[in-house]
N, C-alpha and C positions, 0 to 999 in steps of 0.2 A: 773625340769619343770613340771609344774600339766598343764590337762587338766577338762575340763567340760563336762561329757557325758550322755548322758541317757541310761541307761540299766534295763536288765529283771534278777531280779533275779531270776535263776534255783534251786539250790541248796544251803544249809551250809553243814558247819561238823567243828566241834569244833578242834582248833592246838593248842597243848599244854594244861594247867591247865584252861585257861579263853578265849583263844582268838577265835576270828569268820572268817572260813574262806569262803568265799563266792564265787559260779561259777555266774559266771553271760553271758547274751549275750549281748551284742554292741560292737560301733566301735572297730574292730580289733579281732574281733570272740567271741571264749570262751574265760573270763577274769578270773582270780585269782586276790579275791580281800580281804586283809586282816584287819579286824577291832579287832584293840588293844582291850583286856578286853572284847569283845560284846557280850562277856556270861555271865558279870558281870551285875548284875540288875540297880548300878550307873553309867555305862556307857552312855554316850549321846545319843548313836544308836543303846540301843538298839531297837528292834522291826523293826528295818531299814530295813536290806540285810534280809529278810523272803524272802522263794521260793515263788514267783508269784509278787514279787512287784515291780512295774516299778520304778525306782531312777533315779532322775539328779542330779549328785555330782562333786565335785571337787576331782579330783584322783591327785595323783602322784607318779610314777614309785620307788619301792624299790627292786633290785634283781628282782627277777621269779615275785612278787607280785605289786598290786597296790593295793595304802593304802589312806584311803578317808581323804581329811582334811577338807573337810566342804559336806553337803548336802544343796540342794538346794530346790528340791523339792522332795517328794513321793508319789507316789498313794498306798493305801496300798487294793492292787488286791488279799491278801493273807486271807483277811473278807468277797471274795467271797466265800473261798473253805471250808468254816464251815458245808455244806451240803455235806455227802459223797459220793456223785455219784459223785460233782463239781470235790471235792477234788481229788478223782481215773482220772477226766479228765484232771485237770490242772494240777497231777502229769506226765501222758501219757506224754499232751506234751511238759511240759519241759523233762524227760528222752528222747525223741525223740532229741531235737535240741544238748543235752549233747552229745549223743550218733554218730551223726550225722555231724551235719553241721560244716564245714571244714574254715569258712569266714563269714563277716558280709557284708551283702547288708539292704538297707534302704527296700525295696520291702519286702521281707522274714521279716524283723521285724514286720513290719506291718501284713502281713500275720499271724507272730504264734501269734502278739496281738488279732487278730480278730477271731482264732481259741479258743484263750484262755481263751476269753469274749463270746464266743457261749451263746445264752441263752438256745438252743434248745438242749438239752444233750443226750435225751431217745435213741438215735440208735446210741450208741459209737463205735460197731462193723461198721456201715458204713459211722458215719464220721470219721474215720481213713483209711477210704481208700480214701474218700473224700479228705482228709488235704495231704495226701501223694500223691495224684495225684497233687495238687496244688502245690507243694514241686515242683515237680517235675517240671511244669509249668514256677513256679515261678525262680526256677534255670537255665531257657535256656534249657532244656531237655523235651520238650514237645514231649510224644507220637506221631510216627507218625502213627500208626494204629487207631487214635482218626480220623484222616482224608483217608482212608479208607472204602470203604462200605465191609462188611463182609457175606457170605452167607454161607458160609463152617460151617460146625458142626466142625471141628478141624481147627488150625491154628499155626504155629510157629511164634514167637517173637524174632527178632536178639536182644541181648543185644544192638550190640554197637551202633544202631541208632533208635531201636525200630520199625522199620519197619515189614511186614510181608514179611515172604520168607518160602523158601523148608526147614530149619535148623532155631535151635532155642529154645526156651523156647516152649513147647506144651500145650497148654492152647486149652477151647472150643470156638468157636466161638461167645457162648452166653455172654463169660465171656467180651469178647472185646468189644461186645455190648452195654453189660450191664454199662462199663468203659464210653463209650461212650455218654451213656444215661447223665451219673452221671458229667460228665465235665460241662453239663450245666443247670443243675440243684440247686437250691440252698435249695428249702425244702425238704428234705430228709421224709419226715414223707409220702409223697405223692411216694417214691421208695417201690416198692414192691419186694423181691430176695428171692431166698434162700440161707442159709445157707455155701451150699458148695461153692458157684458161689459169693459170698461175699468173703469169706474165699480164691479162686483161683485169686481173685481180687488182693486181698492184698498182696498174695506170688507174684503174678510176678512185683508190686510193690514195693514190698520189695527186688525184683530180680536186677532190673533198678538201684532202691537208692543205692542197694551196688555196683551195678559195674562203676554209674558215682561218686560216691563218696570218693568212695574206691581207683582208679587207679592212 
């Protein structure tokens, strides 16, 4: 039985002497998805499964693999990333969702499409705390120190609900702030931070992602 899906291709890597094997994300998470020869230059698709191109295909289930028997449509999102700042960003974040995301929701699709089509690139250190806060968001896991007024120069962060308490993740106050700032914010170009407090952003960030993702 074949299905019709739309998906993002993340990744290839070649199986065997010609074949394409392709990650991709839709319905039903991370896909493996195998295209006969698609390293062959007479193969029909080639140029298909590139990392960044959105596909609607006709799949059907072989073993561990799903193997296309017709495409439908492609956008080929992979002739934005010719520019290498694009390209370092549209790789980010597909290795994020690889790395990462555990299920497919239509919400978070849409989210890393719109992450992924940013036109605005030039502060990639802080739209990656930006997109991971939104991850975040977007998963049911919304910070609860985001609702919070903060005054302390120091504060702990409970993993398990994100709240502030006595025990925790120790971050500065500015940092929480500055999180805060950044939730409802959409042009980045108008955030002004440093360095470190960008950087203390993104670890406890990356603190949350691993323990709701992880468990």
């Amino acid at each position: 039985m074949g299905a019709r899906i739309r998906l993002l291709v993340l990744k290839r890597i070649r199986a065997g002497d010609s074949d394409l094997l392709a990650k991709a994300y839709g319905p039903g998470g991370i896909l493996n998805i195998l295209v006969r020869d698609g390293f062959e230059p007479s193969c029909s698709m080639v140029g298909i499964f590139e990392p960044f191109n959105l596909v609607q295909a006709d799949l059907v289930q072989k073993g561990d693999v799903l193997v296309p028997r017709d495409v439908i449509k492609v956008q080929h999102l992979s002739h934005l990333s010719k520019d290498y700042e694009r390209f370092v960003w549209m790789s980010w974040v597909c290795g994020f969702i690889l790395r990462t995301v555990l299920y497919y929701d239509g919400k978070l699709f849409r989210l890393f499409l719109g992450y992924l089509l940013k036109e605005e690139i030039t502060r990639r250190d802080l739209l990656r705390v930006k997109f991971k806060l939104d991850f975040l968001i977007f998963s049911g896991f919304k910070p609860l120190f985001l609702e919070s007024d903060v005054r302390k120069r120091a504060v702990h962060v409970k993993l398990e609900d994100s709240s502030l308490g006595e025990e925790g993740i120790a971050v500065r106050g500015k940092t929480v702030r500055a999180l805060k700032v950044l939730e409802g914010t959409e042009d980045l170009r108008r955030v002004r931070l440093d360095r470190d407090t960008i950087r203390e952003m993104e670890n406890l960030l990356d603190r949350l992602i691993d323990f709701h993702m992880n468990r």
